[in-house]
Structure formats: C-alpha cells, structure tokens
N, C-alpha and C positions, 0 to 999 in steps of 0.2 A: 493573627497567624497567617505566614502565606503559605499557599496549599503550593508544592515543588511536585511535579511528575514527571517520569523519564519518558511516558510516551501518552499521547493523548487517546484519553478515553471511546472518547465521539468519534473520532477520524478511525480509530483501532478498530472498533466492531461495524463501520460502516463499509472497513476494506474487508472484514472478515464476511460478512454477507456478499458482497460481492464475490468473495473466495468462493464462498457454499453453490454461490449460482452457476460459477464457472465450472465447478465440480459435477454441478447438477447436471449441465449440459454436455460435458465433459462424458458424462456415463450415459448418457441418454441414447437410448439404439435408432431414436425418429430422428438425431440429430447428426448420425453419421453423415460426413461428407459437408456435411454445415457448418465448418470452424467460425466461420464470422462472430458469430453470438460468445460463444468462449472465451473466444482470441479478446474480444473487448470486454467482456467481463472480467477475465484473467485480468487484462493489461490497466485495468481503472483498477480493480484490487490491491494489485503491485503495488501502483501509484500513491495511494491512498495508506500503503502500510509504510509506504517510506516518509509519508506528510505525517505519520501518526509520530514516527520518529523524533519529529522536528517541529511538533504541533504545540499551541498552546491554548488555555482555556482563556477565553476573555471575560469579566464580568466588569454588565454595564449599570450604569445609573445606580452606583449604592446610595443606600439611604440610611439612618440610624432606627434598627425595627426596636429595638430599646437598648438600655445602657448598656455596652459593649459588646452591644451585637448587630453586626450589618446585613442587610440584606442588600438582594441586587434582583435591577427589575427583569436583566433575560442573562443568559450565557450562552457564551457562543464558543466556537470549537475553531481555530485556524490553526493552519499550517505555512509554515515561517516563506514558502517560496511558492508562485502559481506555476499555473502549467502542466503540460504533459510530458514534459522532458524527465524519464527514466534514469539517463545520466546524470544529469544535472543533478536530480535530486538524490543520488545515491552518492555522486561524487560533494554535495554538501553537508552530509552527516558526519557528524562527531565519529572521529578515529574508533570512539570503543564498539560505536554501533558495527562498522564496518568488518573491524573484527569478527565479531561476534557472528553476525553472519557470513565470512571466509570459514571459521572453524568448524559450521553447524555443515556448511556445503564439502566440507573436507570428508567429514562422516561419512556423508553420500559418494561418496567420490565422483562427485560432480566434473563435466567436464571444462569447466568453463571458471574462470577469478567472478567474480559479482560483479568488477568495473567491466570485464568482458560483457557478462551476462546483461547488464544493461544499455550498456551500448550497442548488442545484437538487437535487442525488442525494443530500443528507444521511443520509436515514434508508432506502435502496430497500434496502439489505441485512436492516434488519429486515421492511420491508413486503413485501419482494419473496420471501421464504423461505414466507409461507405464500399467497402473492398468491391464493391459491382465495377466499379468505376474506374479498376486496374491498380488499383494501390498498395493492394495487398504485398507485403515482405511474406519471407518462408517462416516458420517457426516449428518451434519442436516441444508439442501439447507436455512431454513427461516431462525435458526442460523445466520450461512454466510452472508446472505443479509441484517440483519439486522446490522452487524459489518460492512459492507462496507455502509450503509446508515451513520453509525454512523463517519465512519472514511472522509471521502469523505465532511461530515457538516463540522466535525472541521477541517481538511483542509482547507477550503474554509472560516472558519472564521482567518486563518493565512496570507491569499495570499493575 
C-alpha cells in the first residue's frame, strides 16, 4: 500500500513551531522594537508551510520485517524545491493549494493576492537574519500573522 498525503507531516508541524515562536515573540513586551527574531521566525515558518505543501515522505533501505510486511531503516521528510525564495515556492504549488489560500485571505480581507504577499516578504528570511548589517526590508508583523494563520488552517485541513 502506498501511503498518498496532501501535505507533509514533518515539514507541517516544524513550520507550525516556528509559527508558535514567531507568535511568542510577536507578544512578548521585552521584545518590543526587536523585530529581527519574529521577522525570521515568521519568514522560516512561511517557508516551511509552503514545503509542507509540496513535501514528501521518503522511506529508506526497506527490508522484508516478515511476509508482507516491510519495514524501513529511517524516514525522512523533503520538500520538492530548496531554498528561501517565498515566491518561487508559492508560485510552484498546485493551483488547488493556491486557491485555497486566496479564499481563506478573502475572509480576512486581506490586503494583498498571496503571489503579492510573497513577493513583498520573498527574501526577509535571508535579509532579516543578519538585519544589523543594513538588509533589513519593511514589513508589516499583522500582514505575517495573518498569512501564517491562513497557511497553518489549510495545512491542517490536508494532514
């Protein structure tokens, strides 16, 4: 039997921990004026929920553990594209995912399409990691949280 998932497991709740962190520091009143840590927690979250999209499970070295049953010595979790390009990976997801989060962002009345919204925050994850060093873009924290709200529901409507 092959196991079929619309979104991967491992990559799903490892964006969603980073979501929680981002949220943490997001509310945290020591951290006013401190976006750096957010912004890159937010922006690896993102990342990570749209690899979850386009993720798959890999199992290695099967073996016969007895008749008609296989085991396998590790599993591993990828996502179909590297990188930190937010576009990229939003502009290569299957039409329905995209959907899907257009309609959830319509609710909000969001101000932004998702190919927009990704291509504003594309690159804050690499610029925002060392932002001491002038790299930092603008961004807009309730934006973010509302894309990872958005991202994080349809996920969890796939798992």
């Amino acid at each position: 039997m092959k196991i079929i998932r619309r979104v991967e497991p491992s990559i799903y709740y490892q964006a969603e921990a980073f979501h929680i962190a981002a949220l943490t520091l997001h509310q945290a009143e020591a951290m006013e004026y401190r976006g750096a840590p957010f912004i890159v927690n937010a922006s690896f979250a993102l990342e990570l929920y749209l690899k979850a999209f386009d993720g798959k499970t890999v199992f290695k070295e099967p073996s016969e553990y007895r008749d008609f049953v296989t085991q396998y010595k590790q599993l591993v979790s990828r996502g179909s594209k590297r990188g930190h390009d937010l576009s990229s990976l939003f502009n290569g997801l299957e039409q329905e995912y995209k959907e899907k989060i257009a309609s959830h962002l319509v609710d909000l009345t969001f101000p932004l399409s998702p190919a927009m919204f990704f291509e504003k925050y594309n690159n804050h994850l690499v610029s925002w990691r060392y932002g001491f060093e002038g790299n930092r873009s603008s961004y807009v924290a309730s934006e973010v949280l509302d894309m990872l709200s958005v991202l994080q529901h349809v996920g969890k409507g796939y798992l």
